[in-house]
Kinemage of the C-alpha trace (Angstrom):
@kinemage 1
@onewidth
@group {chain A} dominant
@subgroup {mainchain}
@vectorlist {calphas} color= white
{ca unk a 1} P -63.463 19.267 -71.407
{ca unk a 2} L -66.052 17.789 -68.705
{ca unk a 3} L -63.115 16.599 -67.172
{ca unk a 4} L -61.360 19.641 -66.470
{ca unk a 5} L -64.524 21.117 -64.808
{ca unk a 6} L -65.144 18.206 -62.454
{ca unk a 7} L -61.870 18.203 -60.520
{ca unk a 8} L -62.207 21.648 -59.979
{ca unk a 9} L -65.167 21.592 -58.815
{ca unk a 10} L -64.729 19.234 -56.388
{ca unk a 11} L -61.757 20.986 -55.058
{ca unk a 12} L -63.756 23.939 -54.711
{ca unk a 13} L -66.474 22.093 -52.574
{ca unk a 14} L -64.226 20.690 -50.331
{ca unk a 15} L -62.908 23.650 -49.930
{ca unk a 16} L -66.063 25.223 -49.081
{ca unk a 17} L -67.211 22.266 -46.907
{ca unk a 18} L -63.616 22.593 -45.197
{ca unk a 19} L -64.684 26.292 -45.178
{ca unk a 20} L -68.072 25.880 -43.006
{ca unk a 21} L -66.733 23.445 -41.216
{ca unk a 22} L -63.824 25.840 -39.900
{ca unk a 23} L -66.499 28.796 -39.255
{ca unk a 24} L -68.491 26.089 -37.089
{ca unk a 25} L -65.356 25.649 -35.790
{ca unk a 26} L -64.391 28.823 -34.283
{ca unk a 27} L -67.728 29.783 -33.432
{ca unk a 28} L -68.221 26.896 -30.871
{ca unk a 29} L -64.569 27.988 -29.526
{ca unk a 30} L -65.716 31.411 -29.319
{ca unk a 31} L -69.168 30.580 -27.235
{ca unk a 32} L -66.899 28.165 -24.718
{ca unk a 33} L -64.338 31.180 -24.359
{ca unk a 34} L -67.510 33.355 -23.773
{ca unk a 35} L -68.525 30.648 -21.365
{ca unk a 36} L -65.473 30.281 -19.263
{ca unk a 37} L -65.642 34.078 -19.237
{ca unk a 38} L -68.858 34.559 -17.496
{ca unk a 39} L -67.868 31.554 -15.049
{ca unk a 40} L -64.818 32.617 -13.989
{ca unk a 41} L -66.519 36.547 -13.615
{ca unk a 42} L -69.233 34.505 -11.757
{ca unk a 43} L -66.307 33.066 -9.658
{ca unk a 44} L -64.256 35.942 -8.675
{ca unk a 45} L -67.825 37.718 -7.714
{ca unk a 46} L -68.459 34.734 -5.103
{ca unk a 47} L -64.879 35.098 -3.962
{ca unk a 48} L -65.503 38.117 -3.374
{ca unk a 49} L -69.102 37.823 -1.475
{ca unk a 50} L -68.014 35.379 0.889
{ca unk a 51} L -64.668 37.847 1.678
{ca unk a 52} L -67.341 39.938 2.763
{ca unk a 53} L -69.516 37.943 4.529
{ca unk a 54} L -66.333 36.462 6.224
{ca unk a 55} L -65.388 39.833 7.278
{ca unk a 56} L -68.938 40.998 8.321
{ca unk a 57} L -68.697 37.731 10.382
{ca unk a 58} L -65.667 38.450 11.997
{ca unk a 59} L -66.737 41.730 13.250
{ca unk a 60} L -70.275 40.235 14.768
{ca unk a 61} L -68.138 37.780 16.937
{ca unk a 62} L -65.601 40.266 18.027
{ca unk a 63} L -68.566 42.519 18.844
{ca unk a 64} L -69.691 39.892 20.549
{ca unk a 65} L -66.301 38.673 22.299
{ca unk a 66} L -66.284 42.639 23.606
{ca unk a 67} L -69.654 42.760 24.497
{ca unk a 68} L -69.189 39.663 26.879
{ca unk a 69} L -66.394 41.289 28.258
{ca unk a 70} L -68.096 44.546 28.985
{ca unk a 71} L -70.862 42.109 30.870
{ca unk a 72} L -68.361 40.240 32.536
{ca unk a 73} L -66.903 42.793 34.331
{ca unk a 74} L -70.614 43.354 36.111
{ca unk a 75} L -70.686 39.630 37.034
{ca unk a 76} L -69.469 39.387 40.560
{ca unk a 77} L -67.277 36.556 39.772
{ca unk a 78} L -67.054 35.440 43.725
{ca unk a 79} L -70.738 35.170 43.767
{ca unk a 80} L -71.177 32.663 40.709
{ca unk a 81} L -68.819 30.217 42.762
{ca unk a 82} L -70.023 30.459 45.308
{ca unk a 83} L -73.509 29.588 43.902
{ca unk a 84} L -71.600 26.679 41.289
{ca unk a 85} L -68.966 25.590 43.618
{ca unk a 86} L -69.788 21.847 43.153
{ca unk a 87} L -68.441 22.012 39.202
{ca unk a 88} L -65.617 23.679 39.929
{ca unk a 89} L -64.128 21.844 43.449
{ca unk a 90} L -63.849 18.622 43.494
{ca unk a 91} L -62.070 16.109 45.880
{ca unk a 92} L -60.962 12.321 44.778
{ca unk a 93} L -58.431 9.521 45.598
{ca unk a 94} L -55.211 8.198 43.815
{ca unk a 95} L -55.140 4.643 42.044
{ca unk a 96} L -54.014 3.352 45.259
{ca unk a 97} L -52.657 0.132 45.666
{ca unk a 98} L -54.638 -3.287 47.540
{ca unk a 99} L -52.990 -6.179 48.723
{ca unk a 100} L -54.073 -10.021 47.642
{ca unk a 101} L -55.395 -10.285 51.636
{ca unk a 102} L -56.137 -6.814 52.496
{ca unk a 103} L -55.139 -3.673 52.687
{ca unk a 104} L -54.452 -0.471 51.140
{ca unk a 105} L -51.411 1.240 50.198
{ca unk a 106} L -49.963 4.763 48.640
{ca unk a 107} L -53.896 6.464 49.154
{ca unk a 108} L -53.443 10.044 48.658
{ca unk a 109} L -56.096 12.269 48.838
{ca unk a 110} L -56.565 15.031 45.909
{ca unk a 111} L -58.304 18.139 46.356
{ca unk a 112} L -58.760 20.386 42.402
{ca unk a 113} L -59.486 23.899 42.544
{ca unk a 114} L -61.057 25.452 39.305
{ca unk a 115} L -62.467 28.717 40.552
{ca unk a 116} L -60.537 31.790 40.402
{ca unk a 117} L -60.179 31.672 44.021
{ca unk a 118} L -57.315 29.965 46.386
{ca unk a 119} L -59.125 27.903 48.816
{ca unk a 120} L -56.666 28.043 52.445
{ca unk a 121} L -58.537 25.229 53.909
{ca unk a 122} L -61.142 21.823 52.768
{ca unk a 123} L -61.714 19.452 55.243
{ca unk a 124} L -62.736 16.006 54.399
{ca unk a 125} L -63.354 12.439 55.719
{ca unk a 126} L -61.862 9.283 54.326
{ca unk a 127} L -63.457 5.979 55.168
{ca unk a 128} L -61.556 2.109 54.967
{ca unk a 129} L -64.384 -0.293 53.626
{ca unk a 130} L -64.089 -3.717 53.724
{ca unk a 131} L -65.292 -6.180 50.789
{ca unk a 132} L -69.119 -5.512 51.677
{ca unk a 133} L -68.829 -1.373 51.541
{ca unk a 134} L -68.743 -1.635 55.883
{ca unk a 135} L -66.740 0.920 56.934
{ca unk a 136} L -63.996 0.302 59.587
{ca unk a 137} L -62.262 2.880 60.127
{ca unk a 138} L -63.078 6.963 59.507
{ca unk a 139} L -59.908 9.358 59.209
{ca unk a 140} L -60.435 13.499 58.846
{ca unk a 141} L -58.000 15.701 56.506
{ca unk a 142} L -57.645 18.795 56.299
{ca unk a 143} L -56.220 19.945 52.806
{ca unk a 144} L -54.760 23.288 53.052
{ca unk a 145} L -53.464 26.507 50.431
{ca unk a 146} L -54.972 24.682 47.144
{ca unk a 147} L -53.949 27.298 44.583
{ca unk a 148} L -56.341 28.709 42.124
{ca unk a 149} L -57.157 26.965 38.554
{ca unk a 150} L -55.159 24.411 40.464
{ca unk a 151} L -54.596 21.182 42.856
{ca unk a 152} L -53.080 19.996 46.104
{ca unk a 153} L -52.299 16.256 46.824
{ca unk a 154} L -52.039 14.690 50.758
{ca unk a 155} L -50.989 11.734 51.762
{ca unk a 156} L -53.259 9.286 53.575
{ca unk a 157} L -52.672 6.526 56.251
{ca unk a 158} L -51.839 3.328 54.505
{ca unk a 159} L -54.555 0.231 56.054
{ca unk a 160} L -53.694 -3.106 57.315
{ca unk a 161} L -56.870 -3.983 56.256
{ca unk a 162} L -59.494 -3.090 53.771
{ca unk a 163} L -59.821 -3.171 49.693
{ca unk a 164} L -61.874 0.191 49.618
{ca unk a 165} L -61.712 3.966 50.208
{ca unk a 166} L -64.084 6.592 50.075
{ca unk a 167} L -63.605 10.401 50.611
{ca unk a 168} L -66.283 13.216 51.012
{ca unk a 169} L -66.152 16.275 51.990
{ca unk a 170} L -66.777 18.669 55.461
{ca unk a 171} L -66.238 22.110 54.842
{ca unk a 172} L -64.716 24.461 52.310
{ca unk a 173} L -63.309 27.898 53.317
{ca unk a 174} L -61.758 30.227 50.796
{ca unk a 175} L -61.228 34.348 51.976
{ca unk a 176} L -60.807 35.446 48.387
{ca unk a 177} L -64.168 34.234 47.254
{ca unk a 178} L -65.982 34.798 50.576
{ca unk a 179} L -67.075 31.289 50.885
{ca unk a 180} L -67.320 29.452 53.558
{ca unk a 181} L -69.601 26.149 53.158
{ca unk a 182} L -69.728 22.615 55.350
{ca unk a 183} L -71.635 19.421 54.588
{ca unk a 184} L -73.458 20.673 58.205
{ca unk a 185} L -74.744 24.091 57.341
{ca unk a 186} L -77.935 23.525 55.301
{ca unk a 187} L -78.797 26.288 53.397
{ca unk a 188} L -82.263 27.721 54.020
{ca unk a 189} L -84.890 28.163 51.415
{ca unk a 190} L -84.837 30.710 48.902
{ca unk a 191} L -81.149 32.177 50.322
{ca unk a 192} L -79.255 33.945 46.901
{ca unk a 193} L -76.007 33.726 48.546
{ca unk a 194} L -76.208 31.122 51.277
{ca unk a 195} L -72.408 29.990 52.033
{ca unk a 196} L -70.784 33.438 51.659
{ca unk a 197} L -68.255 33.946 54.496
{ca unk a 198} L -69.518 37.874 55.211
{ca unk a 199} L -73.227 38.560 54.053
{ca unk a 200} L -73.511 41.579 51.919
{ca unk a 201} L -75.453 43.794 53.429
{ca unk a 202} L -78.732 44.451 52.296
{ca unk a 203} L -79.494 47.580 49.343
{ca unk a 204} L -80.339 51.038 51.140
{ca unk a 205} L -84.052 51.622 49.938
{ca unk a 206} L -84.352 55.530 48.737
């Protein structure tokens, strides 16, 4: 009779072992489910913030972008290249060519134009040195209708002799800015607008 009992019994506490072990079970799924949950609500909520701030940050810089615009158009342009000319003209020479003895070959003379502005004439000086930098020989350019935001090339005398060239410039004269500079026209101290073709003329006092 004890026997009959036993294997009942046991079946009946594995069952109910089986049981708690199920409920332990589903309860840990449940609290990872409830876990993703709040992560992926924690997620979309982030998402969403930066959305936001990305749009809020969007509209400061084009606020900005139209605010520098509305400035800009107070900014006499002329004036500021006139006053910054040196970063935005610039004159150089081609990789020219140098013979084994001497000499110098296919020199051509480059004048760039980054202002606004078309500059109708520069004016500069090239000099032929020999090995120890003495200069032999002294030719003036004049570089003429360099386009705006752009460049003009020339073509300079080829040397018999010589294995160095140097360039610099004279003068500068553009009507569309209203600048007019030369390497001999010092500016005098505490001049706004020292190189401008045509002064403006000075504020009516009320």
């Amino acid at each position: 009779m004890k026997q009959q009992y036993i294997i009942p019994s046991v079946l009946v506490l594995l069952l109910a072992i089986l049981g708690l072990g199920y409920c332990r079970q589903q309860k840990d799924v449940r609290k990872i489910l409830a876990e993703n949950e709040r992560l992926h609500n924690e997620n979309r909520d982030l998402r969403r913030s930066l959305d936001q701030s990305g749009r809020v940050a969007q509209q400061i810089s084009d606020r900005k972008d139209i605010q520098q615009r509305v400035n800009a158009q107070f900014v006499d342009r002329r004036l500021y290249f006139r006053q910054n000319w040196q970063q935005f003209i610039t004159v150089s020479l081609n990789d020219y060519r140098t013979g084994f003895l001497g000499g110098i070959k296919d020199l051509s003379i480059i004048v760039r134009n980054q202002t606004d502005y078309p500059l109708e004439n520069v004016v500069v000086t090239l000099q032929y040195l020999r090995n120890n930098d003495e200069v032999f020989k002294t030719e003036q350019y004049a570089i003429k209708n360099i386009p705006a935001q752009g460049q003009q090339t020339l073509a300079a005398s080829n040397s018999r002799k010589g294995t160095k060239a140097r360039v610099k410039l004279v003068s500068i004269t553009s009507q569309a800015m209203n600048f007019c500079w030369s390497a001999d026209k010092k500016a005098a101290p505490g001049t706004p607008d020292p190189y401008a073709c045509v002064p403006a003329a000075p504020a009516m006092q009320q």
